[in-house]
Structure formats: C-alpha cells, structure tokens
N, C-alpha and C positions, 0 to 999 in steps of 0.2 A: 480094524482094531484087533490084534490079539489076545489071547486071555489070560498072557502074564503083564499086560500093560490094565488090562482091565482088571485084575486081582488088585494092584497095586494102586486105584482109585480110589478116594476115600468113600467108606460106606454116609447112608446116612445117619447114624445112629453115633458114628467117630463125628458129624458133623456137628450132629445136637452136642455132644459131650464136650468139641471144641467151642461151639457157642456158650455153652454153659460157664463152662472156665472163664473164656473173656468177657462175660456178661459180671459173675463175682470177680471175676481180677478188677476192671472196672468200678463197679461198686466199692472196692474196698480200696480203689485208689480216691474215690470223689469225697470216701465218708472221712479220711486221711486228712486232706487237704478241709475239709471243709472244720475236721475236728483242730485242725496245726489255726485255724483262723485265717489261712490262706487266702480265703476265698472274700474275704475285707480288705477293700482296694487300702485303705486308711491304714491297714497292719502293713501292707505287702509298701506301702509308700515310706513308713516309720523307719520299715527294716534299709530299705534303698537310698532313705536320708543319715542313717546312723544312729537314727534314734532309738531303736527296737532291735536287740539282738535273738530275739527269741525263735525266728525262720530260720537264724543258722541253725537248729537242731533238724529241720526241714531238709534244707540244703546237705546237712551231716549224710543224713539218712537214706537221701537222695543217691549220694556216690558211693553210698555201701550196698545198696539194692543194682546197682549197677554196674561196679566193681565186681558182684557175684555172676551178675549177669552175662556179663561179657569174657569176664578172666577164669571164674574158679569154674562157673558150672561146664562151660567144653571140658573141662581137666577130668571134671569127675563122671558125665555122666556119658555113652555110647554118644547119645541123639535125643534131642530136646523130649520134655513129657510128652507133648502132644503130636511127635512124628514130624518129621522131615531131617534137613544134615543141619549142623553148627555151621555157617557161614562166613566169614569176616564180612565184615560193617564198613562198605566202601565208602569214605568222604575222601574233601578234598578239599583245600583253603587256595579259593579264588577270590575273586573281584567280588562274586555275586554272592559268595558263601559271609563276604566282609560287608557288603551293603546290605543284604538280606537281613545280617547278625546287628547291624547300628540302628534300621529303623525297625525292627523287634524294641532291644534294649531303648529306644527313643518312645516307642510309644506305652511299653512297659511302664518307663519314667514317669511319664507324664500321666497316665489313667492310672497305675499300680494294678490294671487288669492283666494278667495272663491268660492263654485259650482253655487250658486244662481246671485252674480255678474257676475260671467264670462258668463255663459247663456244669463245674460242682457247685456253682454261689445258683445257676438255674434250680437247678435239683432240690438246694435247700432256702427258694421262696426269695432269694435276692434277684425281682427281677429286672433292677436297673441293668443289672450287668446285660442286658438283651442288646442295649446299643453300645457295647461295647463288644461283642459277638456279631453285630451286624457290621460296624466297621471293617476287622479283621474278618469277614466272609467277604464283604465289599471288595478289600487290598487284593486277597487272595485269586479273586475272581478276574482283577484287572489285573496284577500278574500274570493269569493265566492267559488272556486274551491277548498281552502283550508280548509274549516271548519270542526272541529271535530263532531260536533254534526250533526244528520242526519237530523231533522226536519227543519221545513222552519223558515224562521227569524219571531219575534213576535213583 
C-alpha cells in the first residue's frame, strides 16, 4: 500500500462524524414519518383506499427531498458533504424490477405496512408491526436464497 492511497482512507474520526450524520439523518427521518402518522397501517390503508388525503403531503415532500437529491445538489455542490464523487443512480425496468414492484405495492395493500414506517412504528412502541418486519425479512431472505444469477445484487 502506498501512502498516497493510504492518505486517501478514511480516518476514524471522518468515520464517527459519518456515523453521527446517518444516525441523526435517521432519527429525523423515523420522527418524520412517525409525526406524518405514517407509521398507522389504518392511516397508510385510508390514504391507498381514497379515503384520506393527508400522506399526499408525505408523498409531496418525499419528491422535493429527492428532486434536491438527485438533480440540484451535483449542480451546486463539488462532492457530497460527507466525501466521495456524485454518481448516477444505475436502474433498470425489467421483469424483476416489475414483479419485485407489484408484490411490494401487493403486500403494501393489503397490511398498509411499509419497511421504513414499520422500523419507525418499532421505535415508537407499535410493536405489532414486528410481524409485519418479520415477513418482509422472511420474503427477503428467500429471495436471497433463490436468485438465479450468481453475482451480488448491484
């Protein structure tokens, strides 16, 4: 190893600072959701039956934190806060991107659980949502075991 490749490692002190960030980014996405009422299968069902329009402000909010994300911040800034390049965001609309996306929206439907809600519905004492986090770990897991292709997910 040379010691312009090792200069260029991150310290541990950039490591804490990066854990710290994603620890309060975190936090302040679970307290989000859990404040929007997200995190109530019975709201998240209302909104998906028609009944309840009040997640569209969720949803709003959602593609404006993301829109910055993706579009204005490479514009404006060198190189993200925390160090490394702006990337493009490889996908790709296949078979499995289509089946993957219907039984998501399928089992959405039907529990009105989401994975990011239910992790914040833990956090704030709802803890039916456990078997609904144990399913969706269960799918994931038999997914995993089942893939045709050899390489790691990209």
């Amino acid at each position: 190893m040379t010691t312009a490749s090792a200069s260029n490692a991150p310290s541990s002190s950039d490591s804490a600072v990066r854990l710290v960030v994603v620890l309060l980014c975190g936090a302040l996405f679970g307290f989000g959701l859990a404040l929007s009422t997200m995190i109530r299968p019975e709201v998240v069902l209302g909104f998906l039956r028609f009944q309840d329009f009040g997640l569209m402000l969720v949803l709003g909010g959602a593609v404006a934190v993301t829109l910055v994300a993706y579009q204005v911040a490479p514009r404006l800034l060198r190189a993200p806060w925390l160090g490394g390049p702006f990337r493009p965001h490889p996908s790709a609309l296949n078979r499995n991107t289509i089946v993957g996306s219907a039984l998501f929206g399928i089992g959405w439907g039907l529990t009105g659980v989401c994975p990011g809600p239910a992790i914040a519905g833990l956090g704030a004492g709802a803890y039916e949502l456990g078997a609904a986090l144990a399913g969706l770990a269960a799918g994931a897991l038999i997914h995993g075991l089942t893939r045709r292709d050899a390489g790691p997910p990209r």
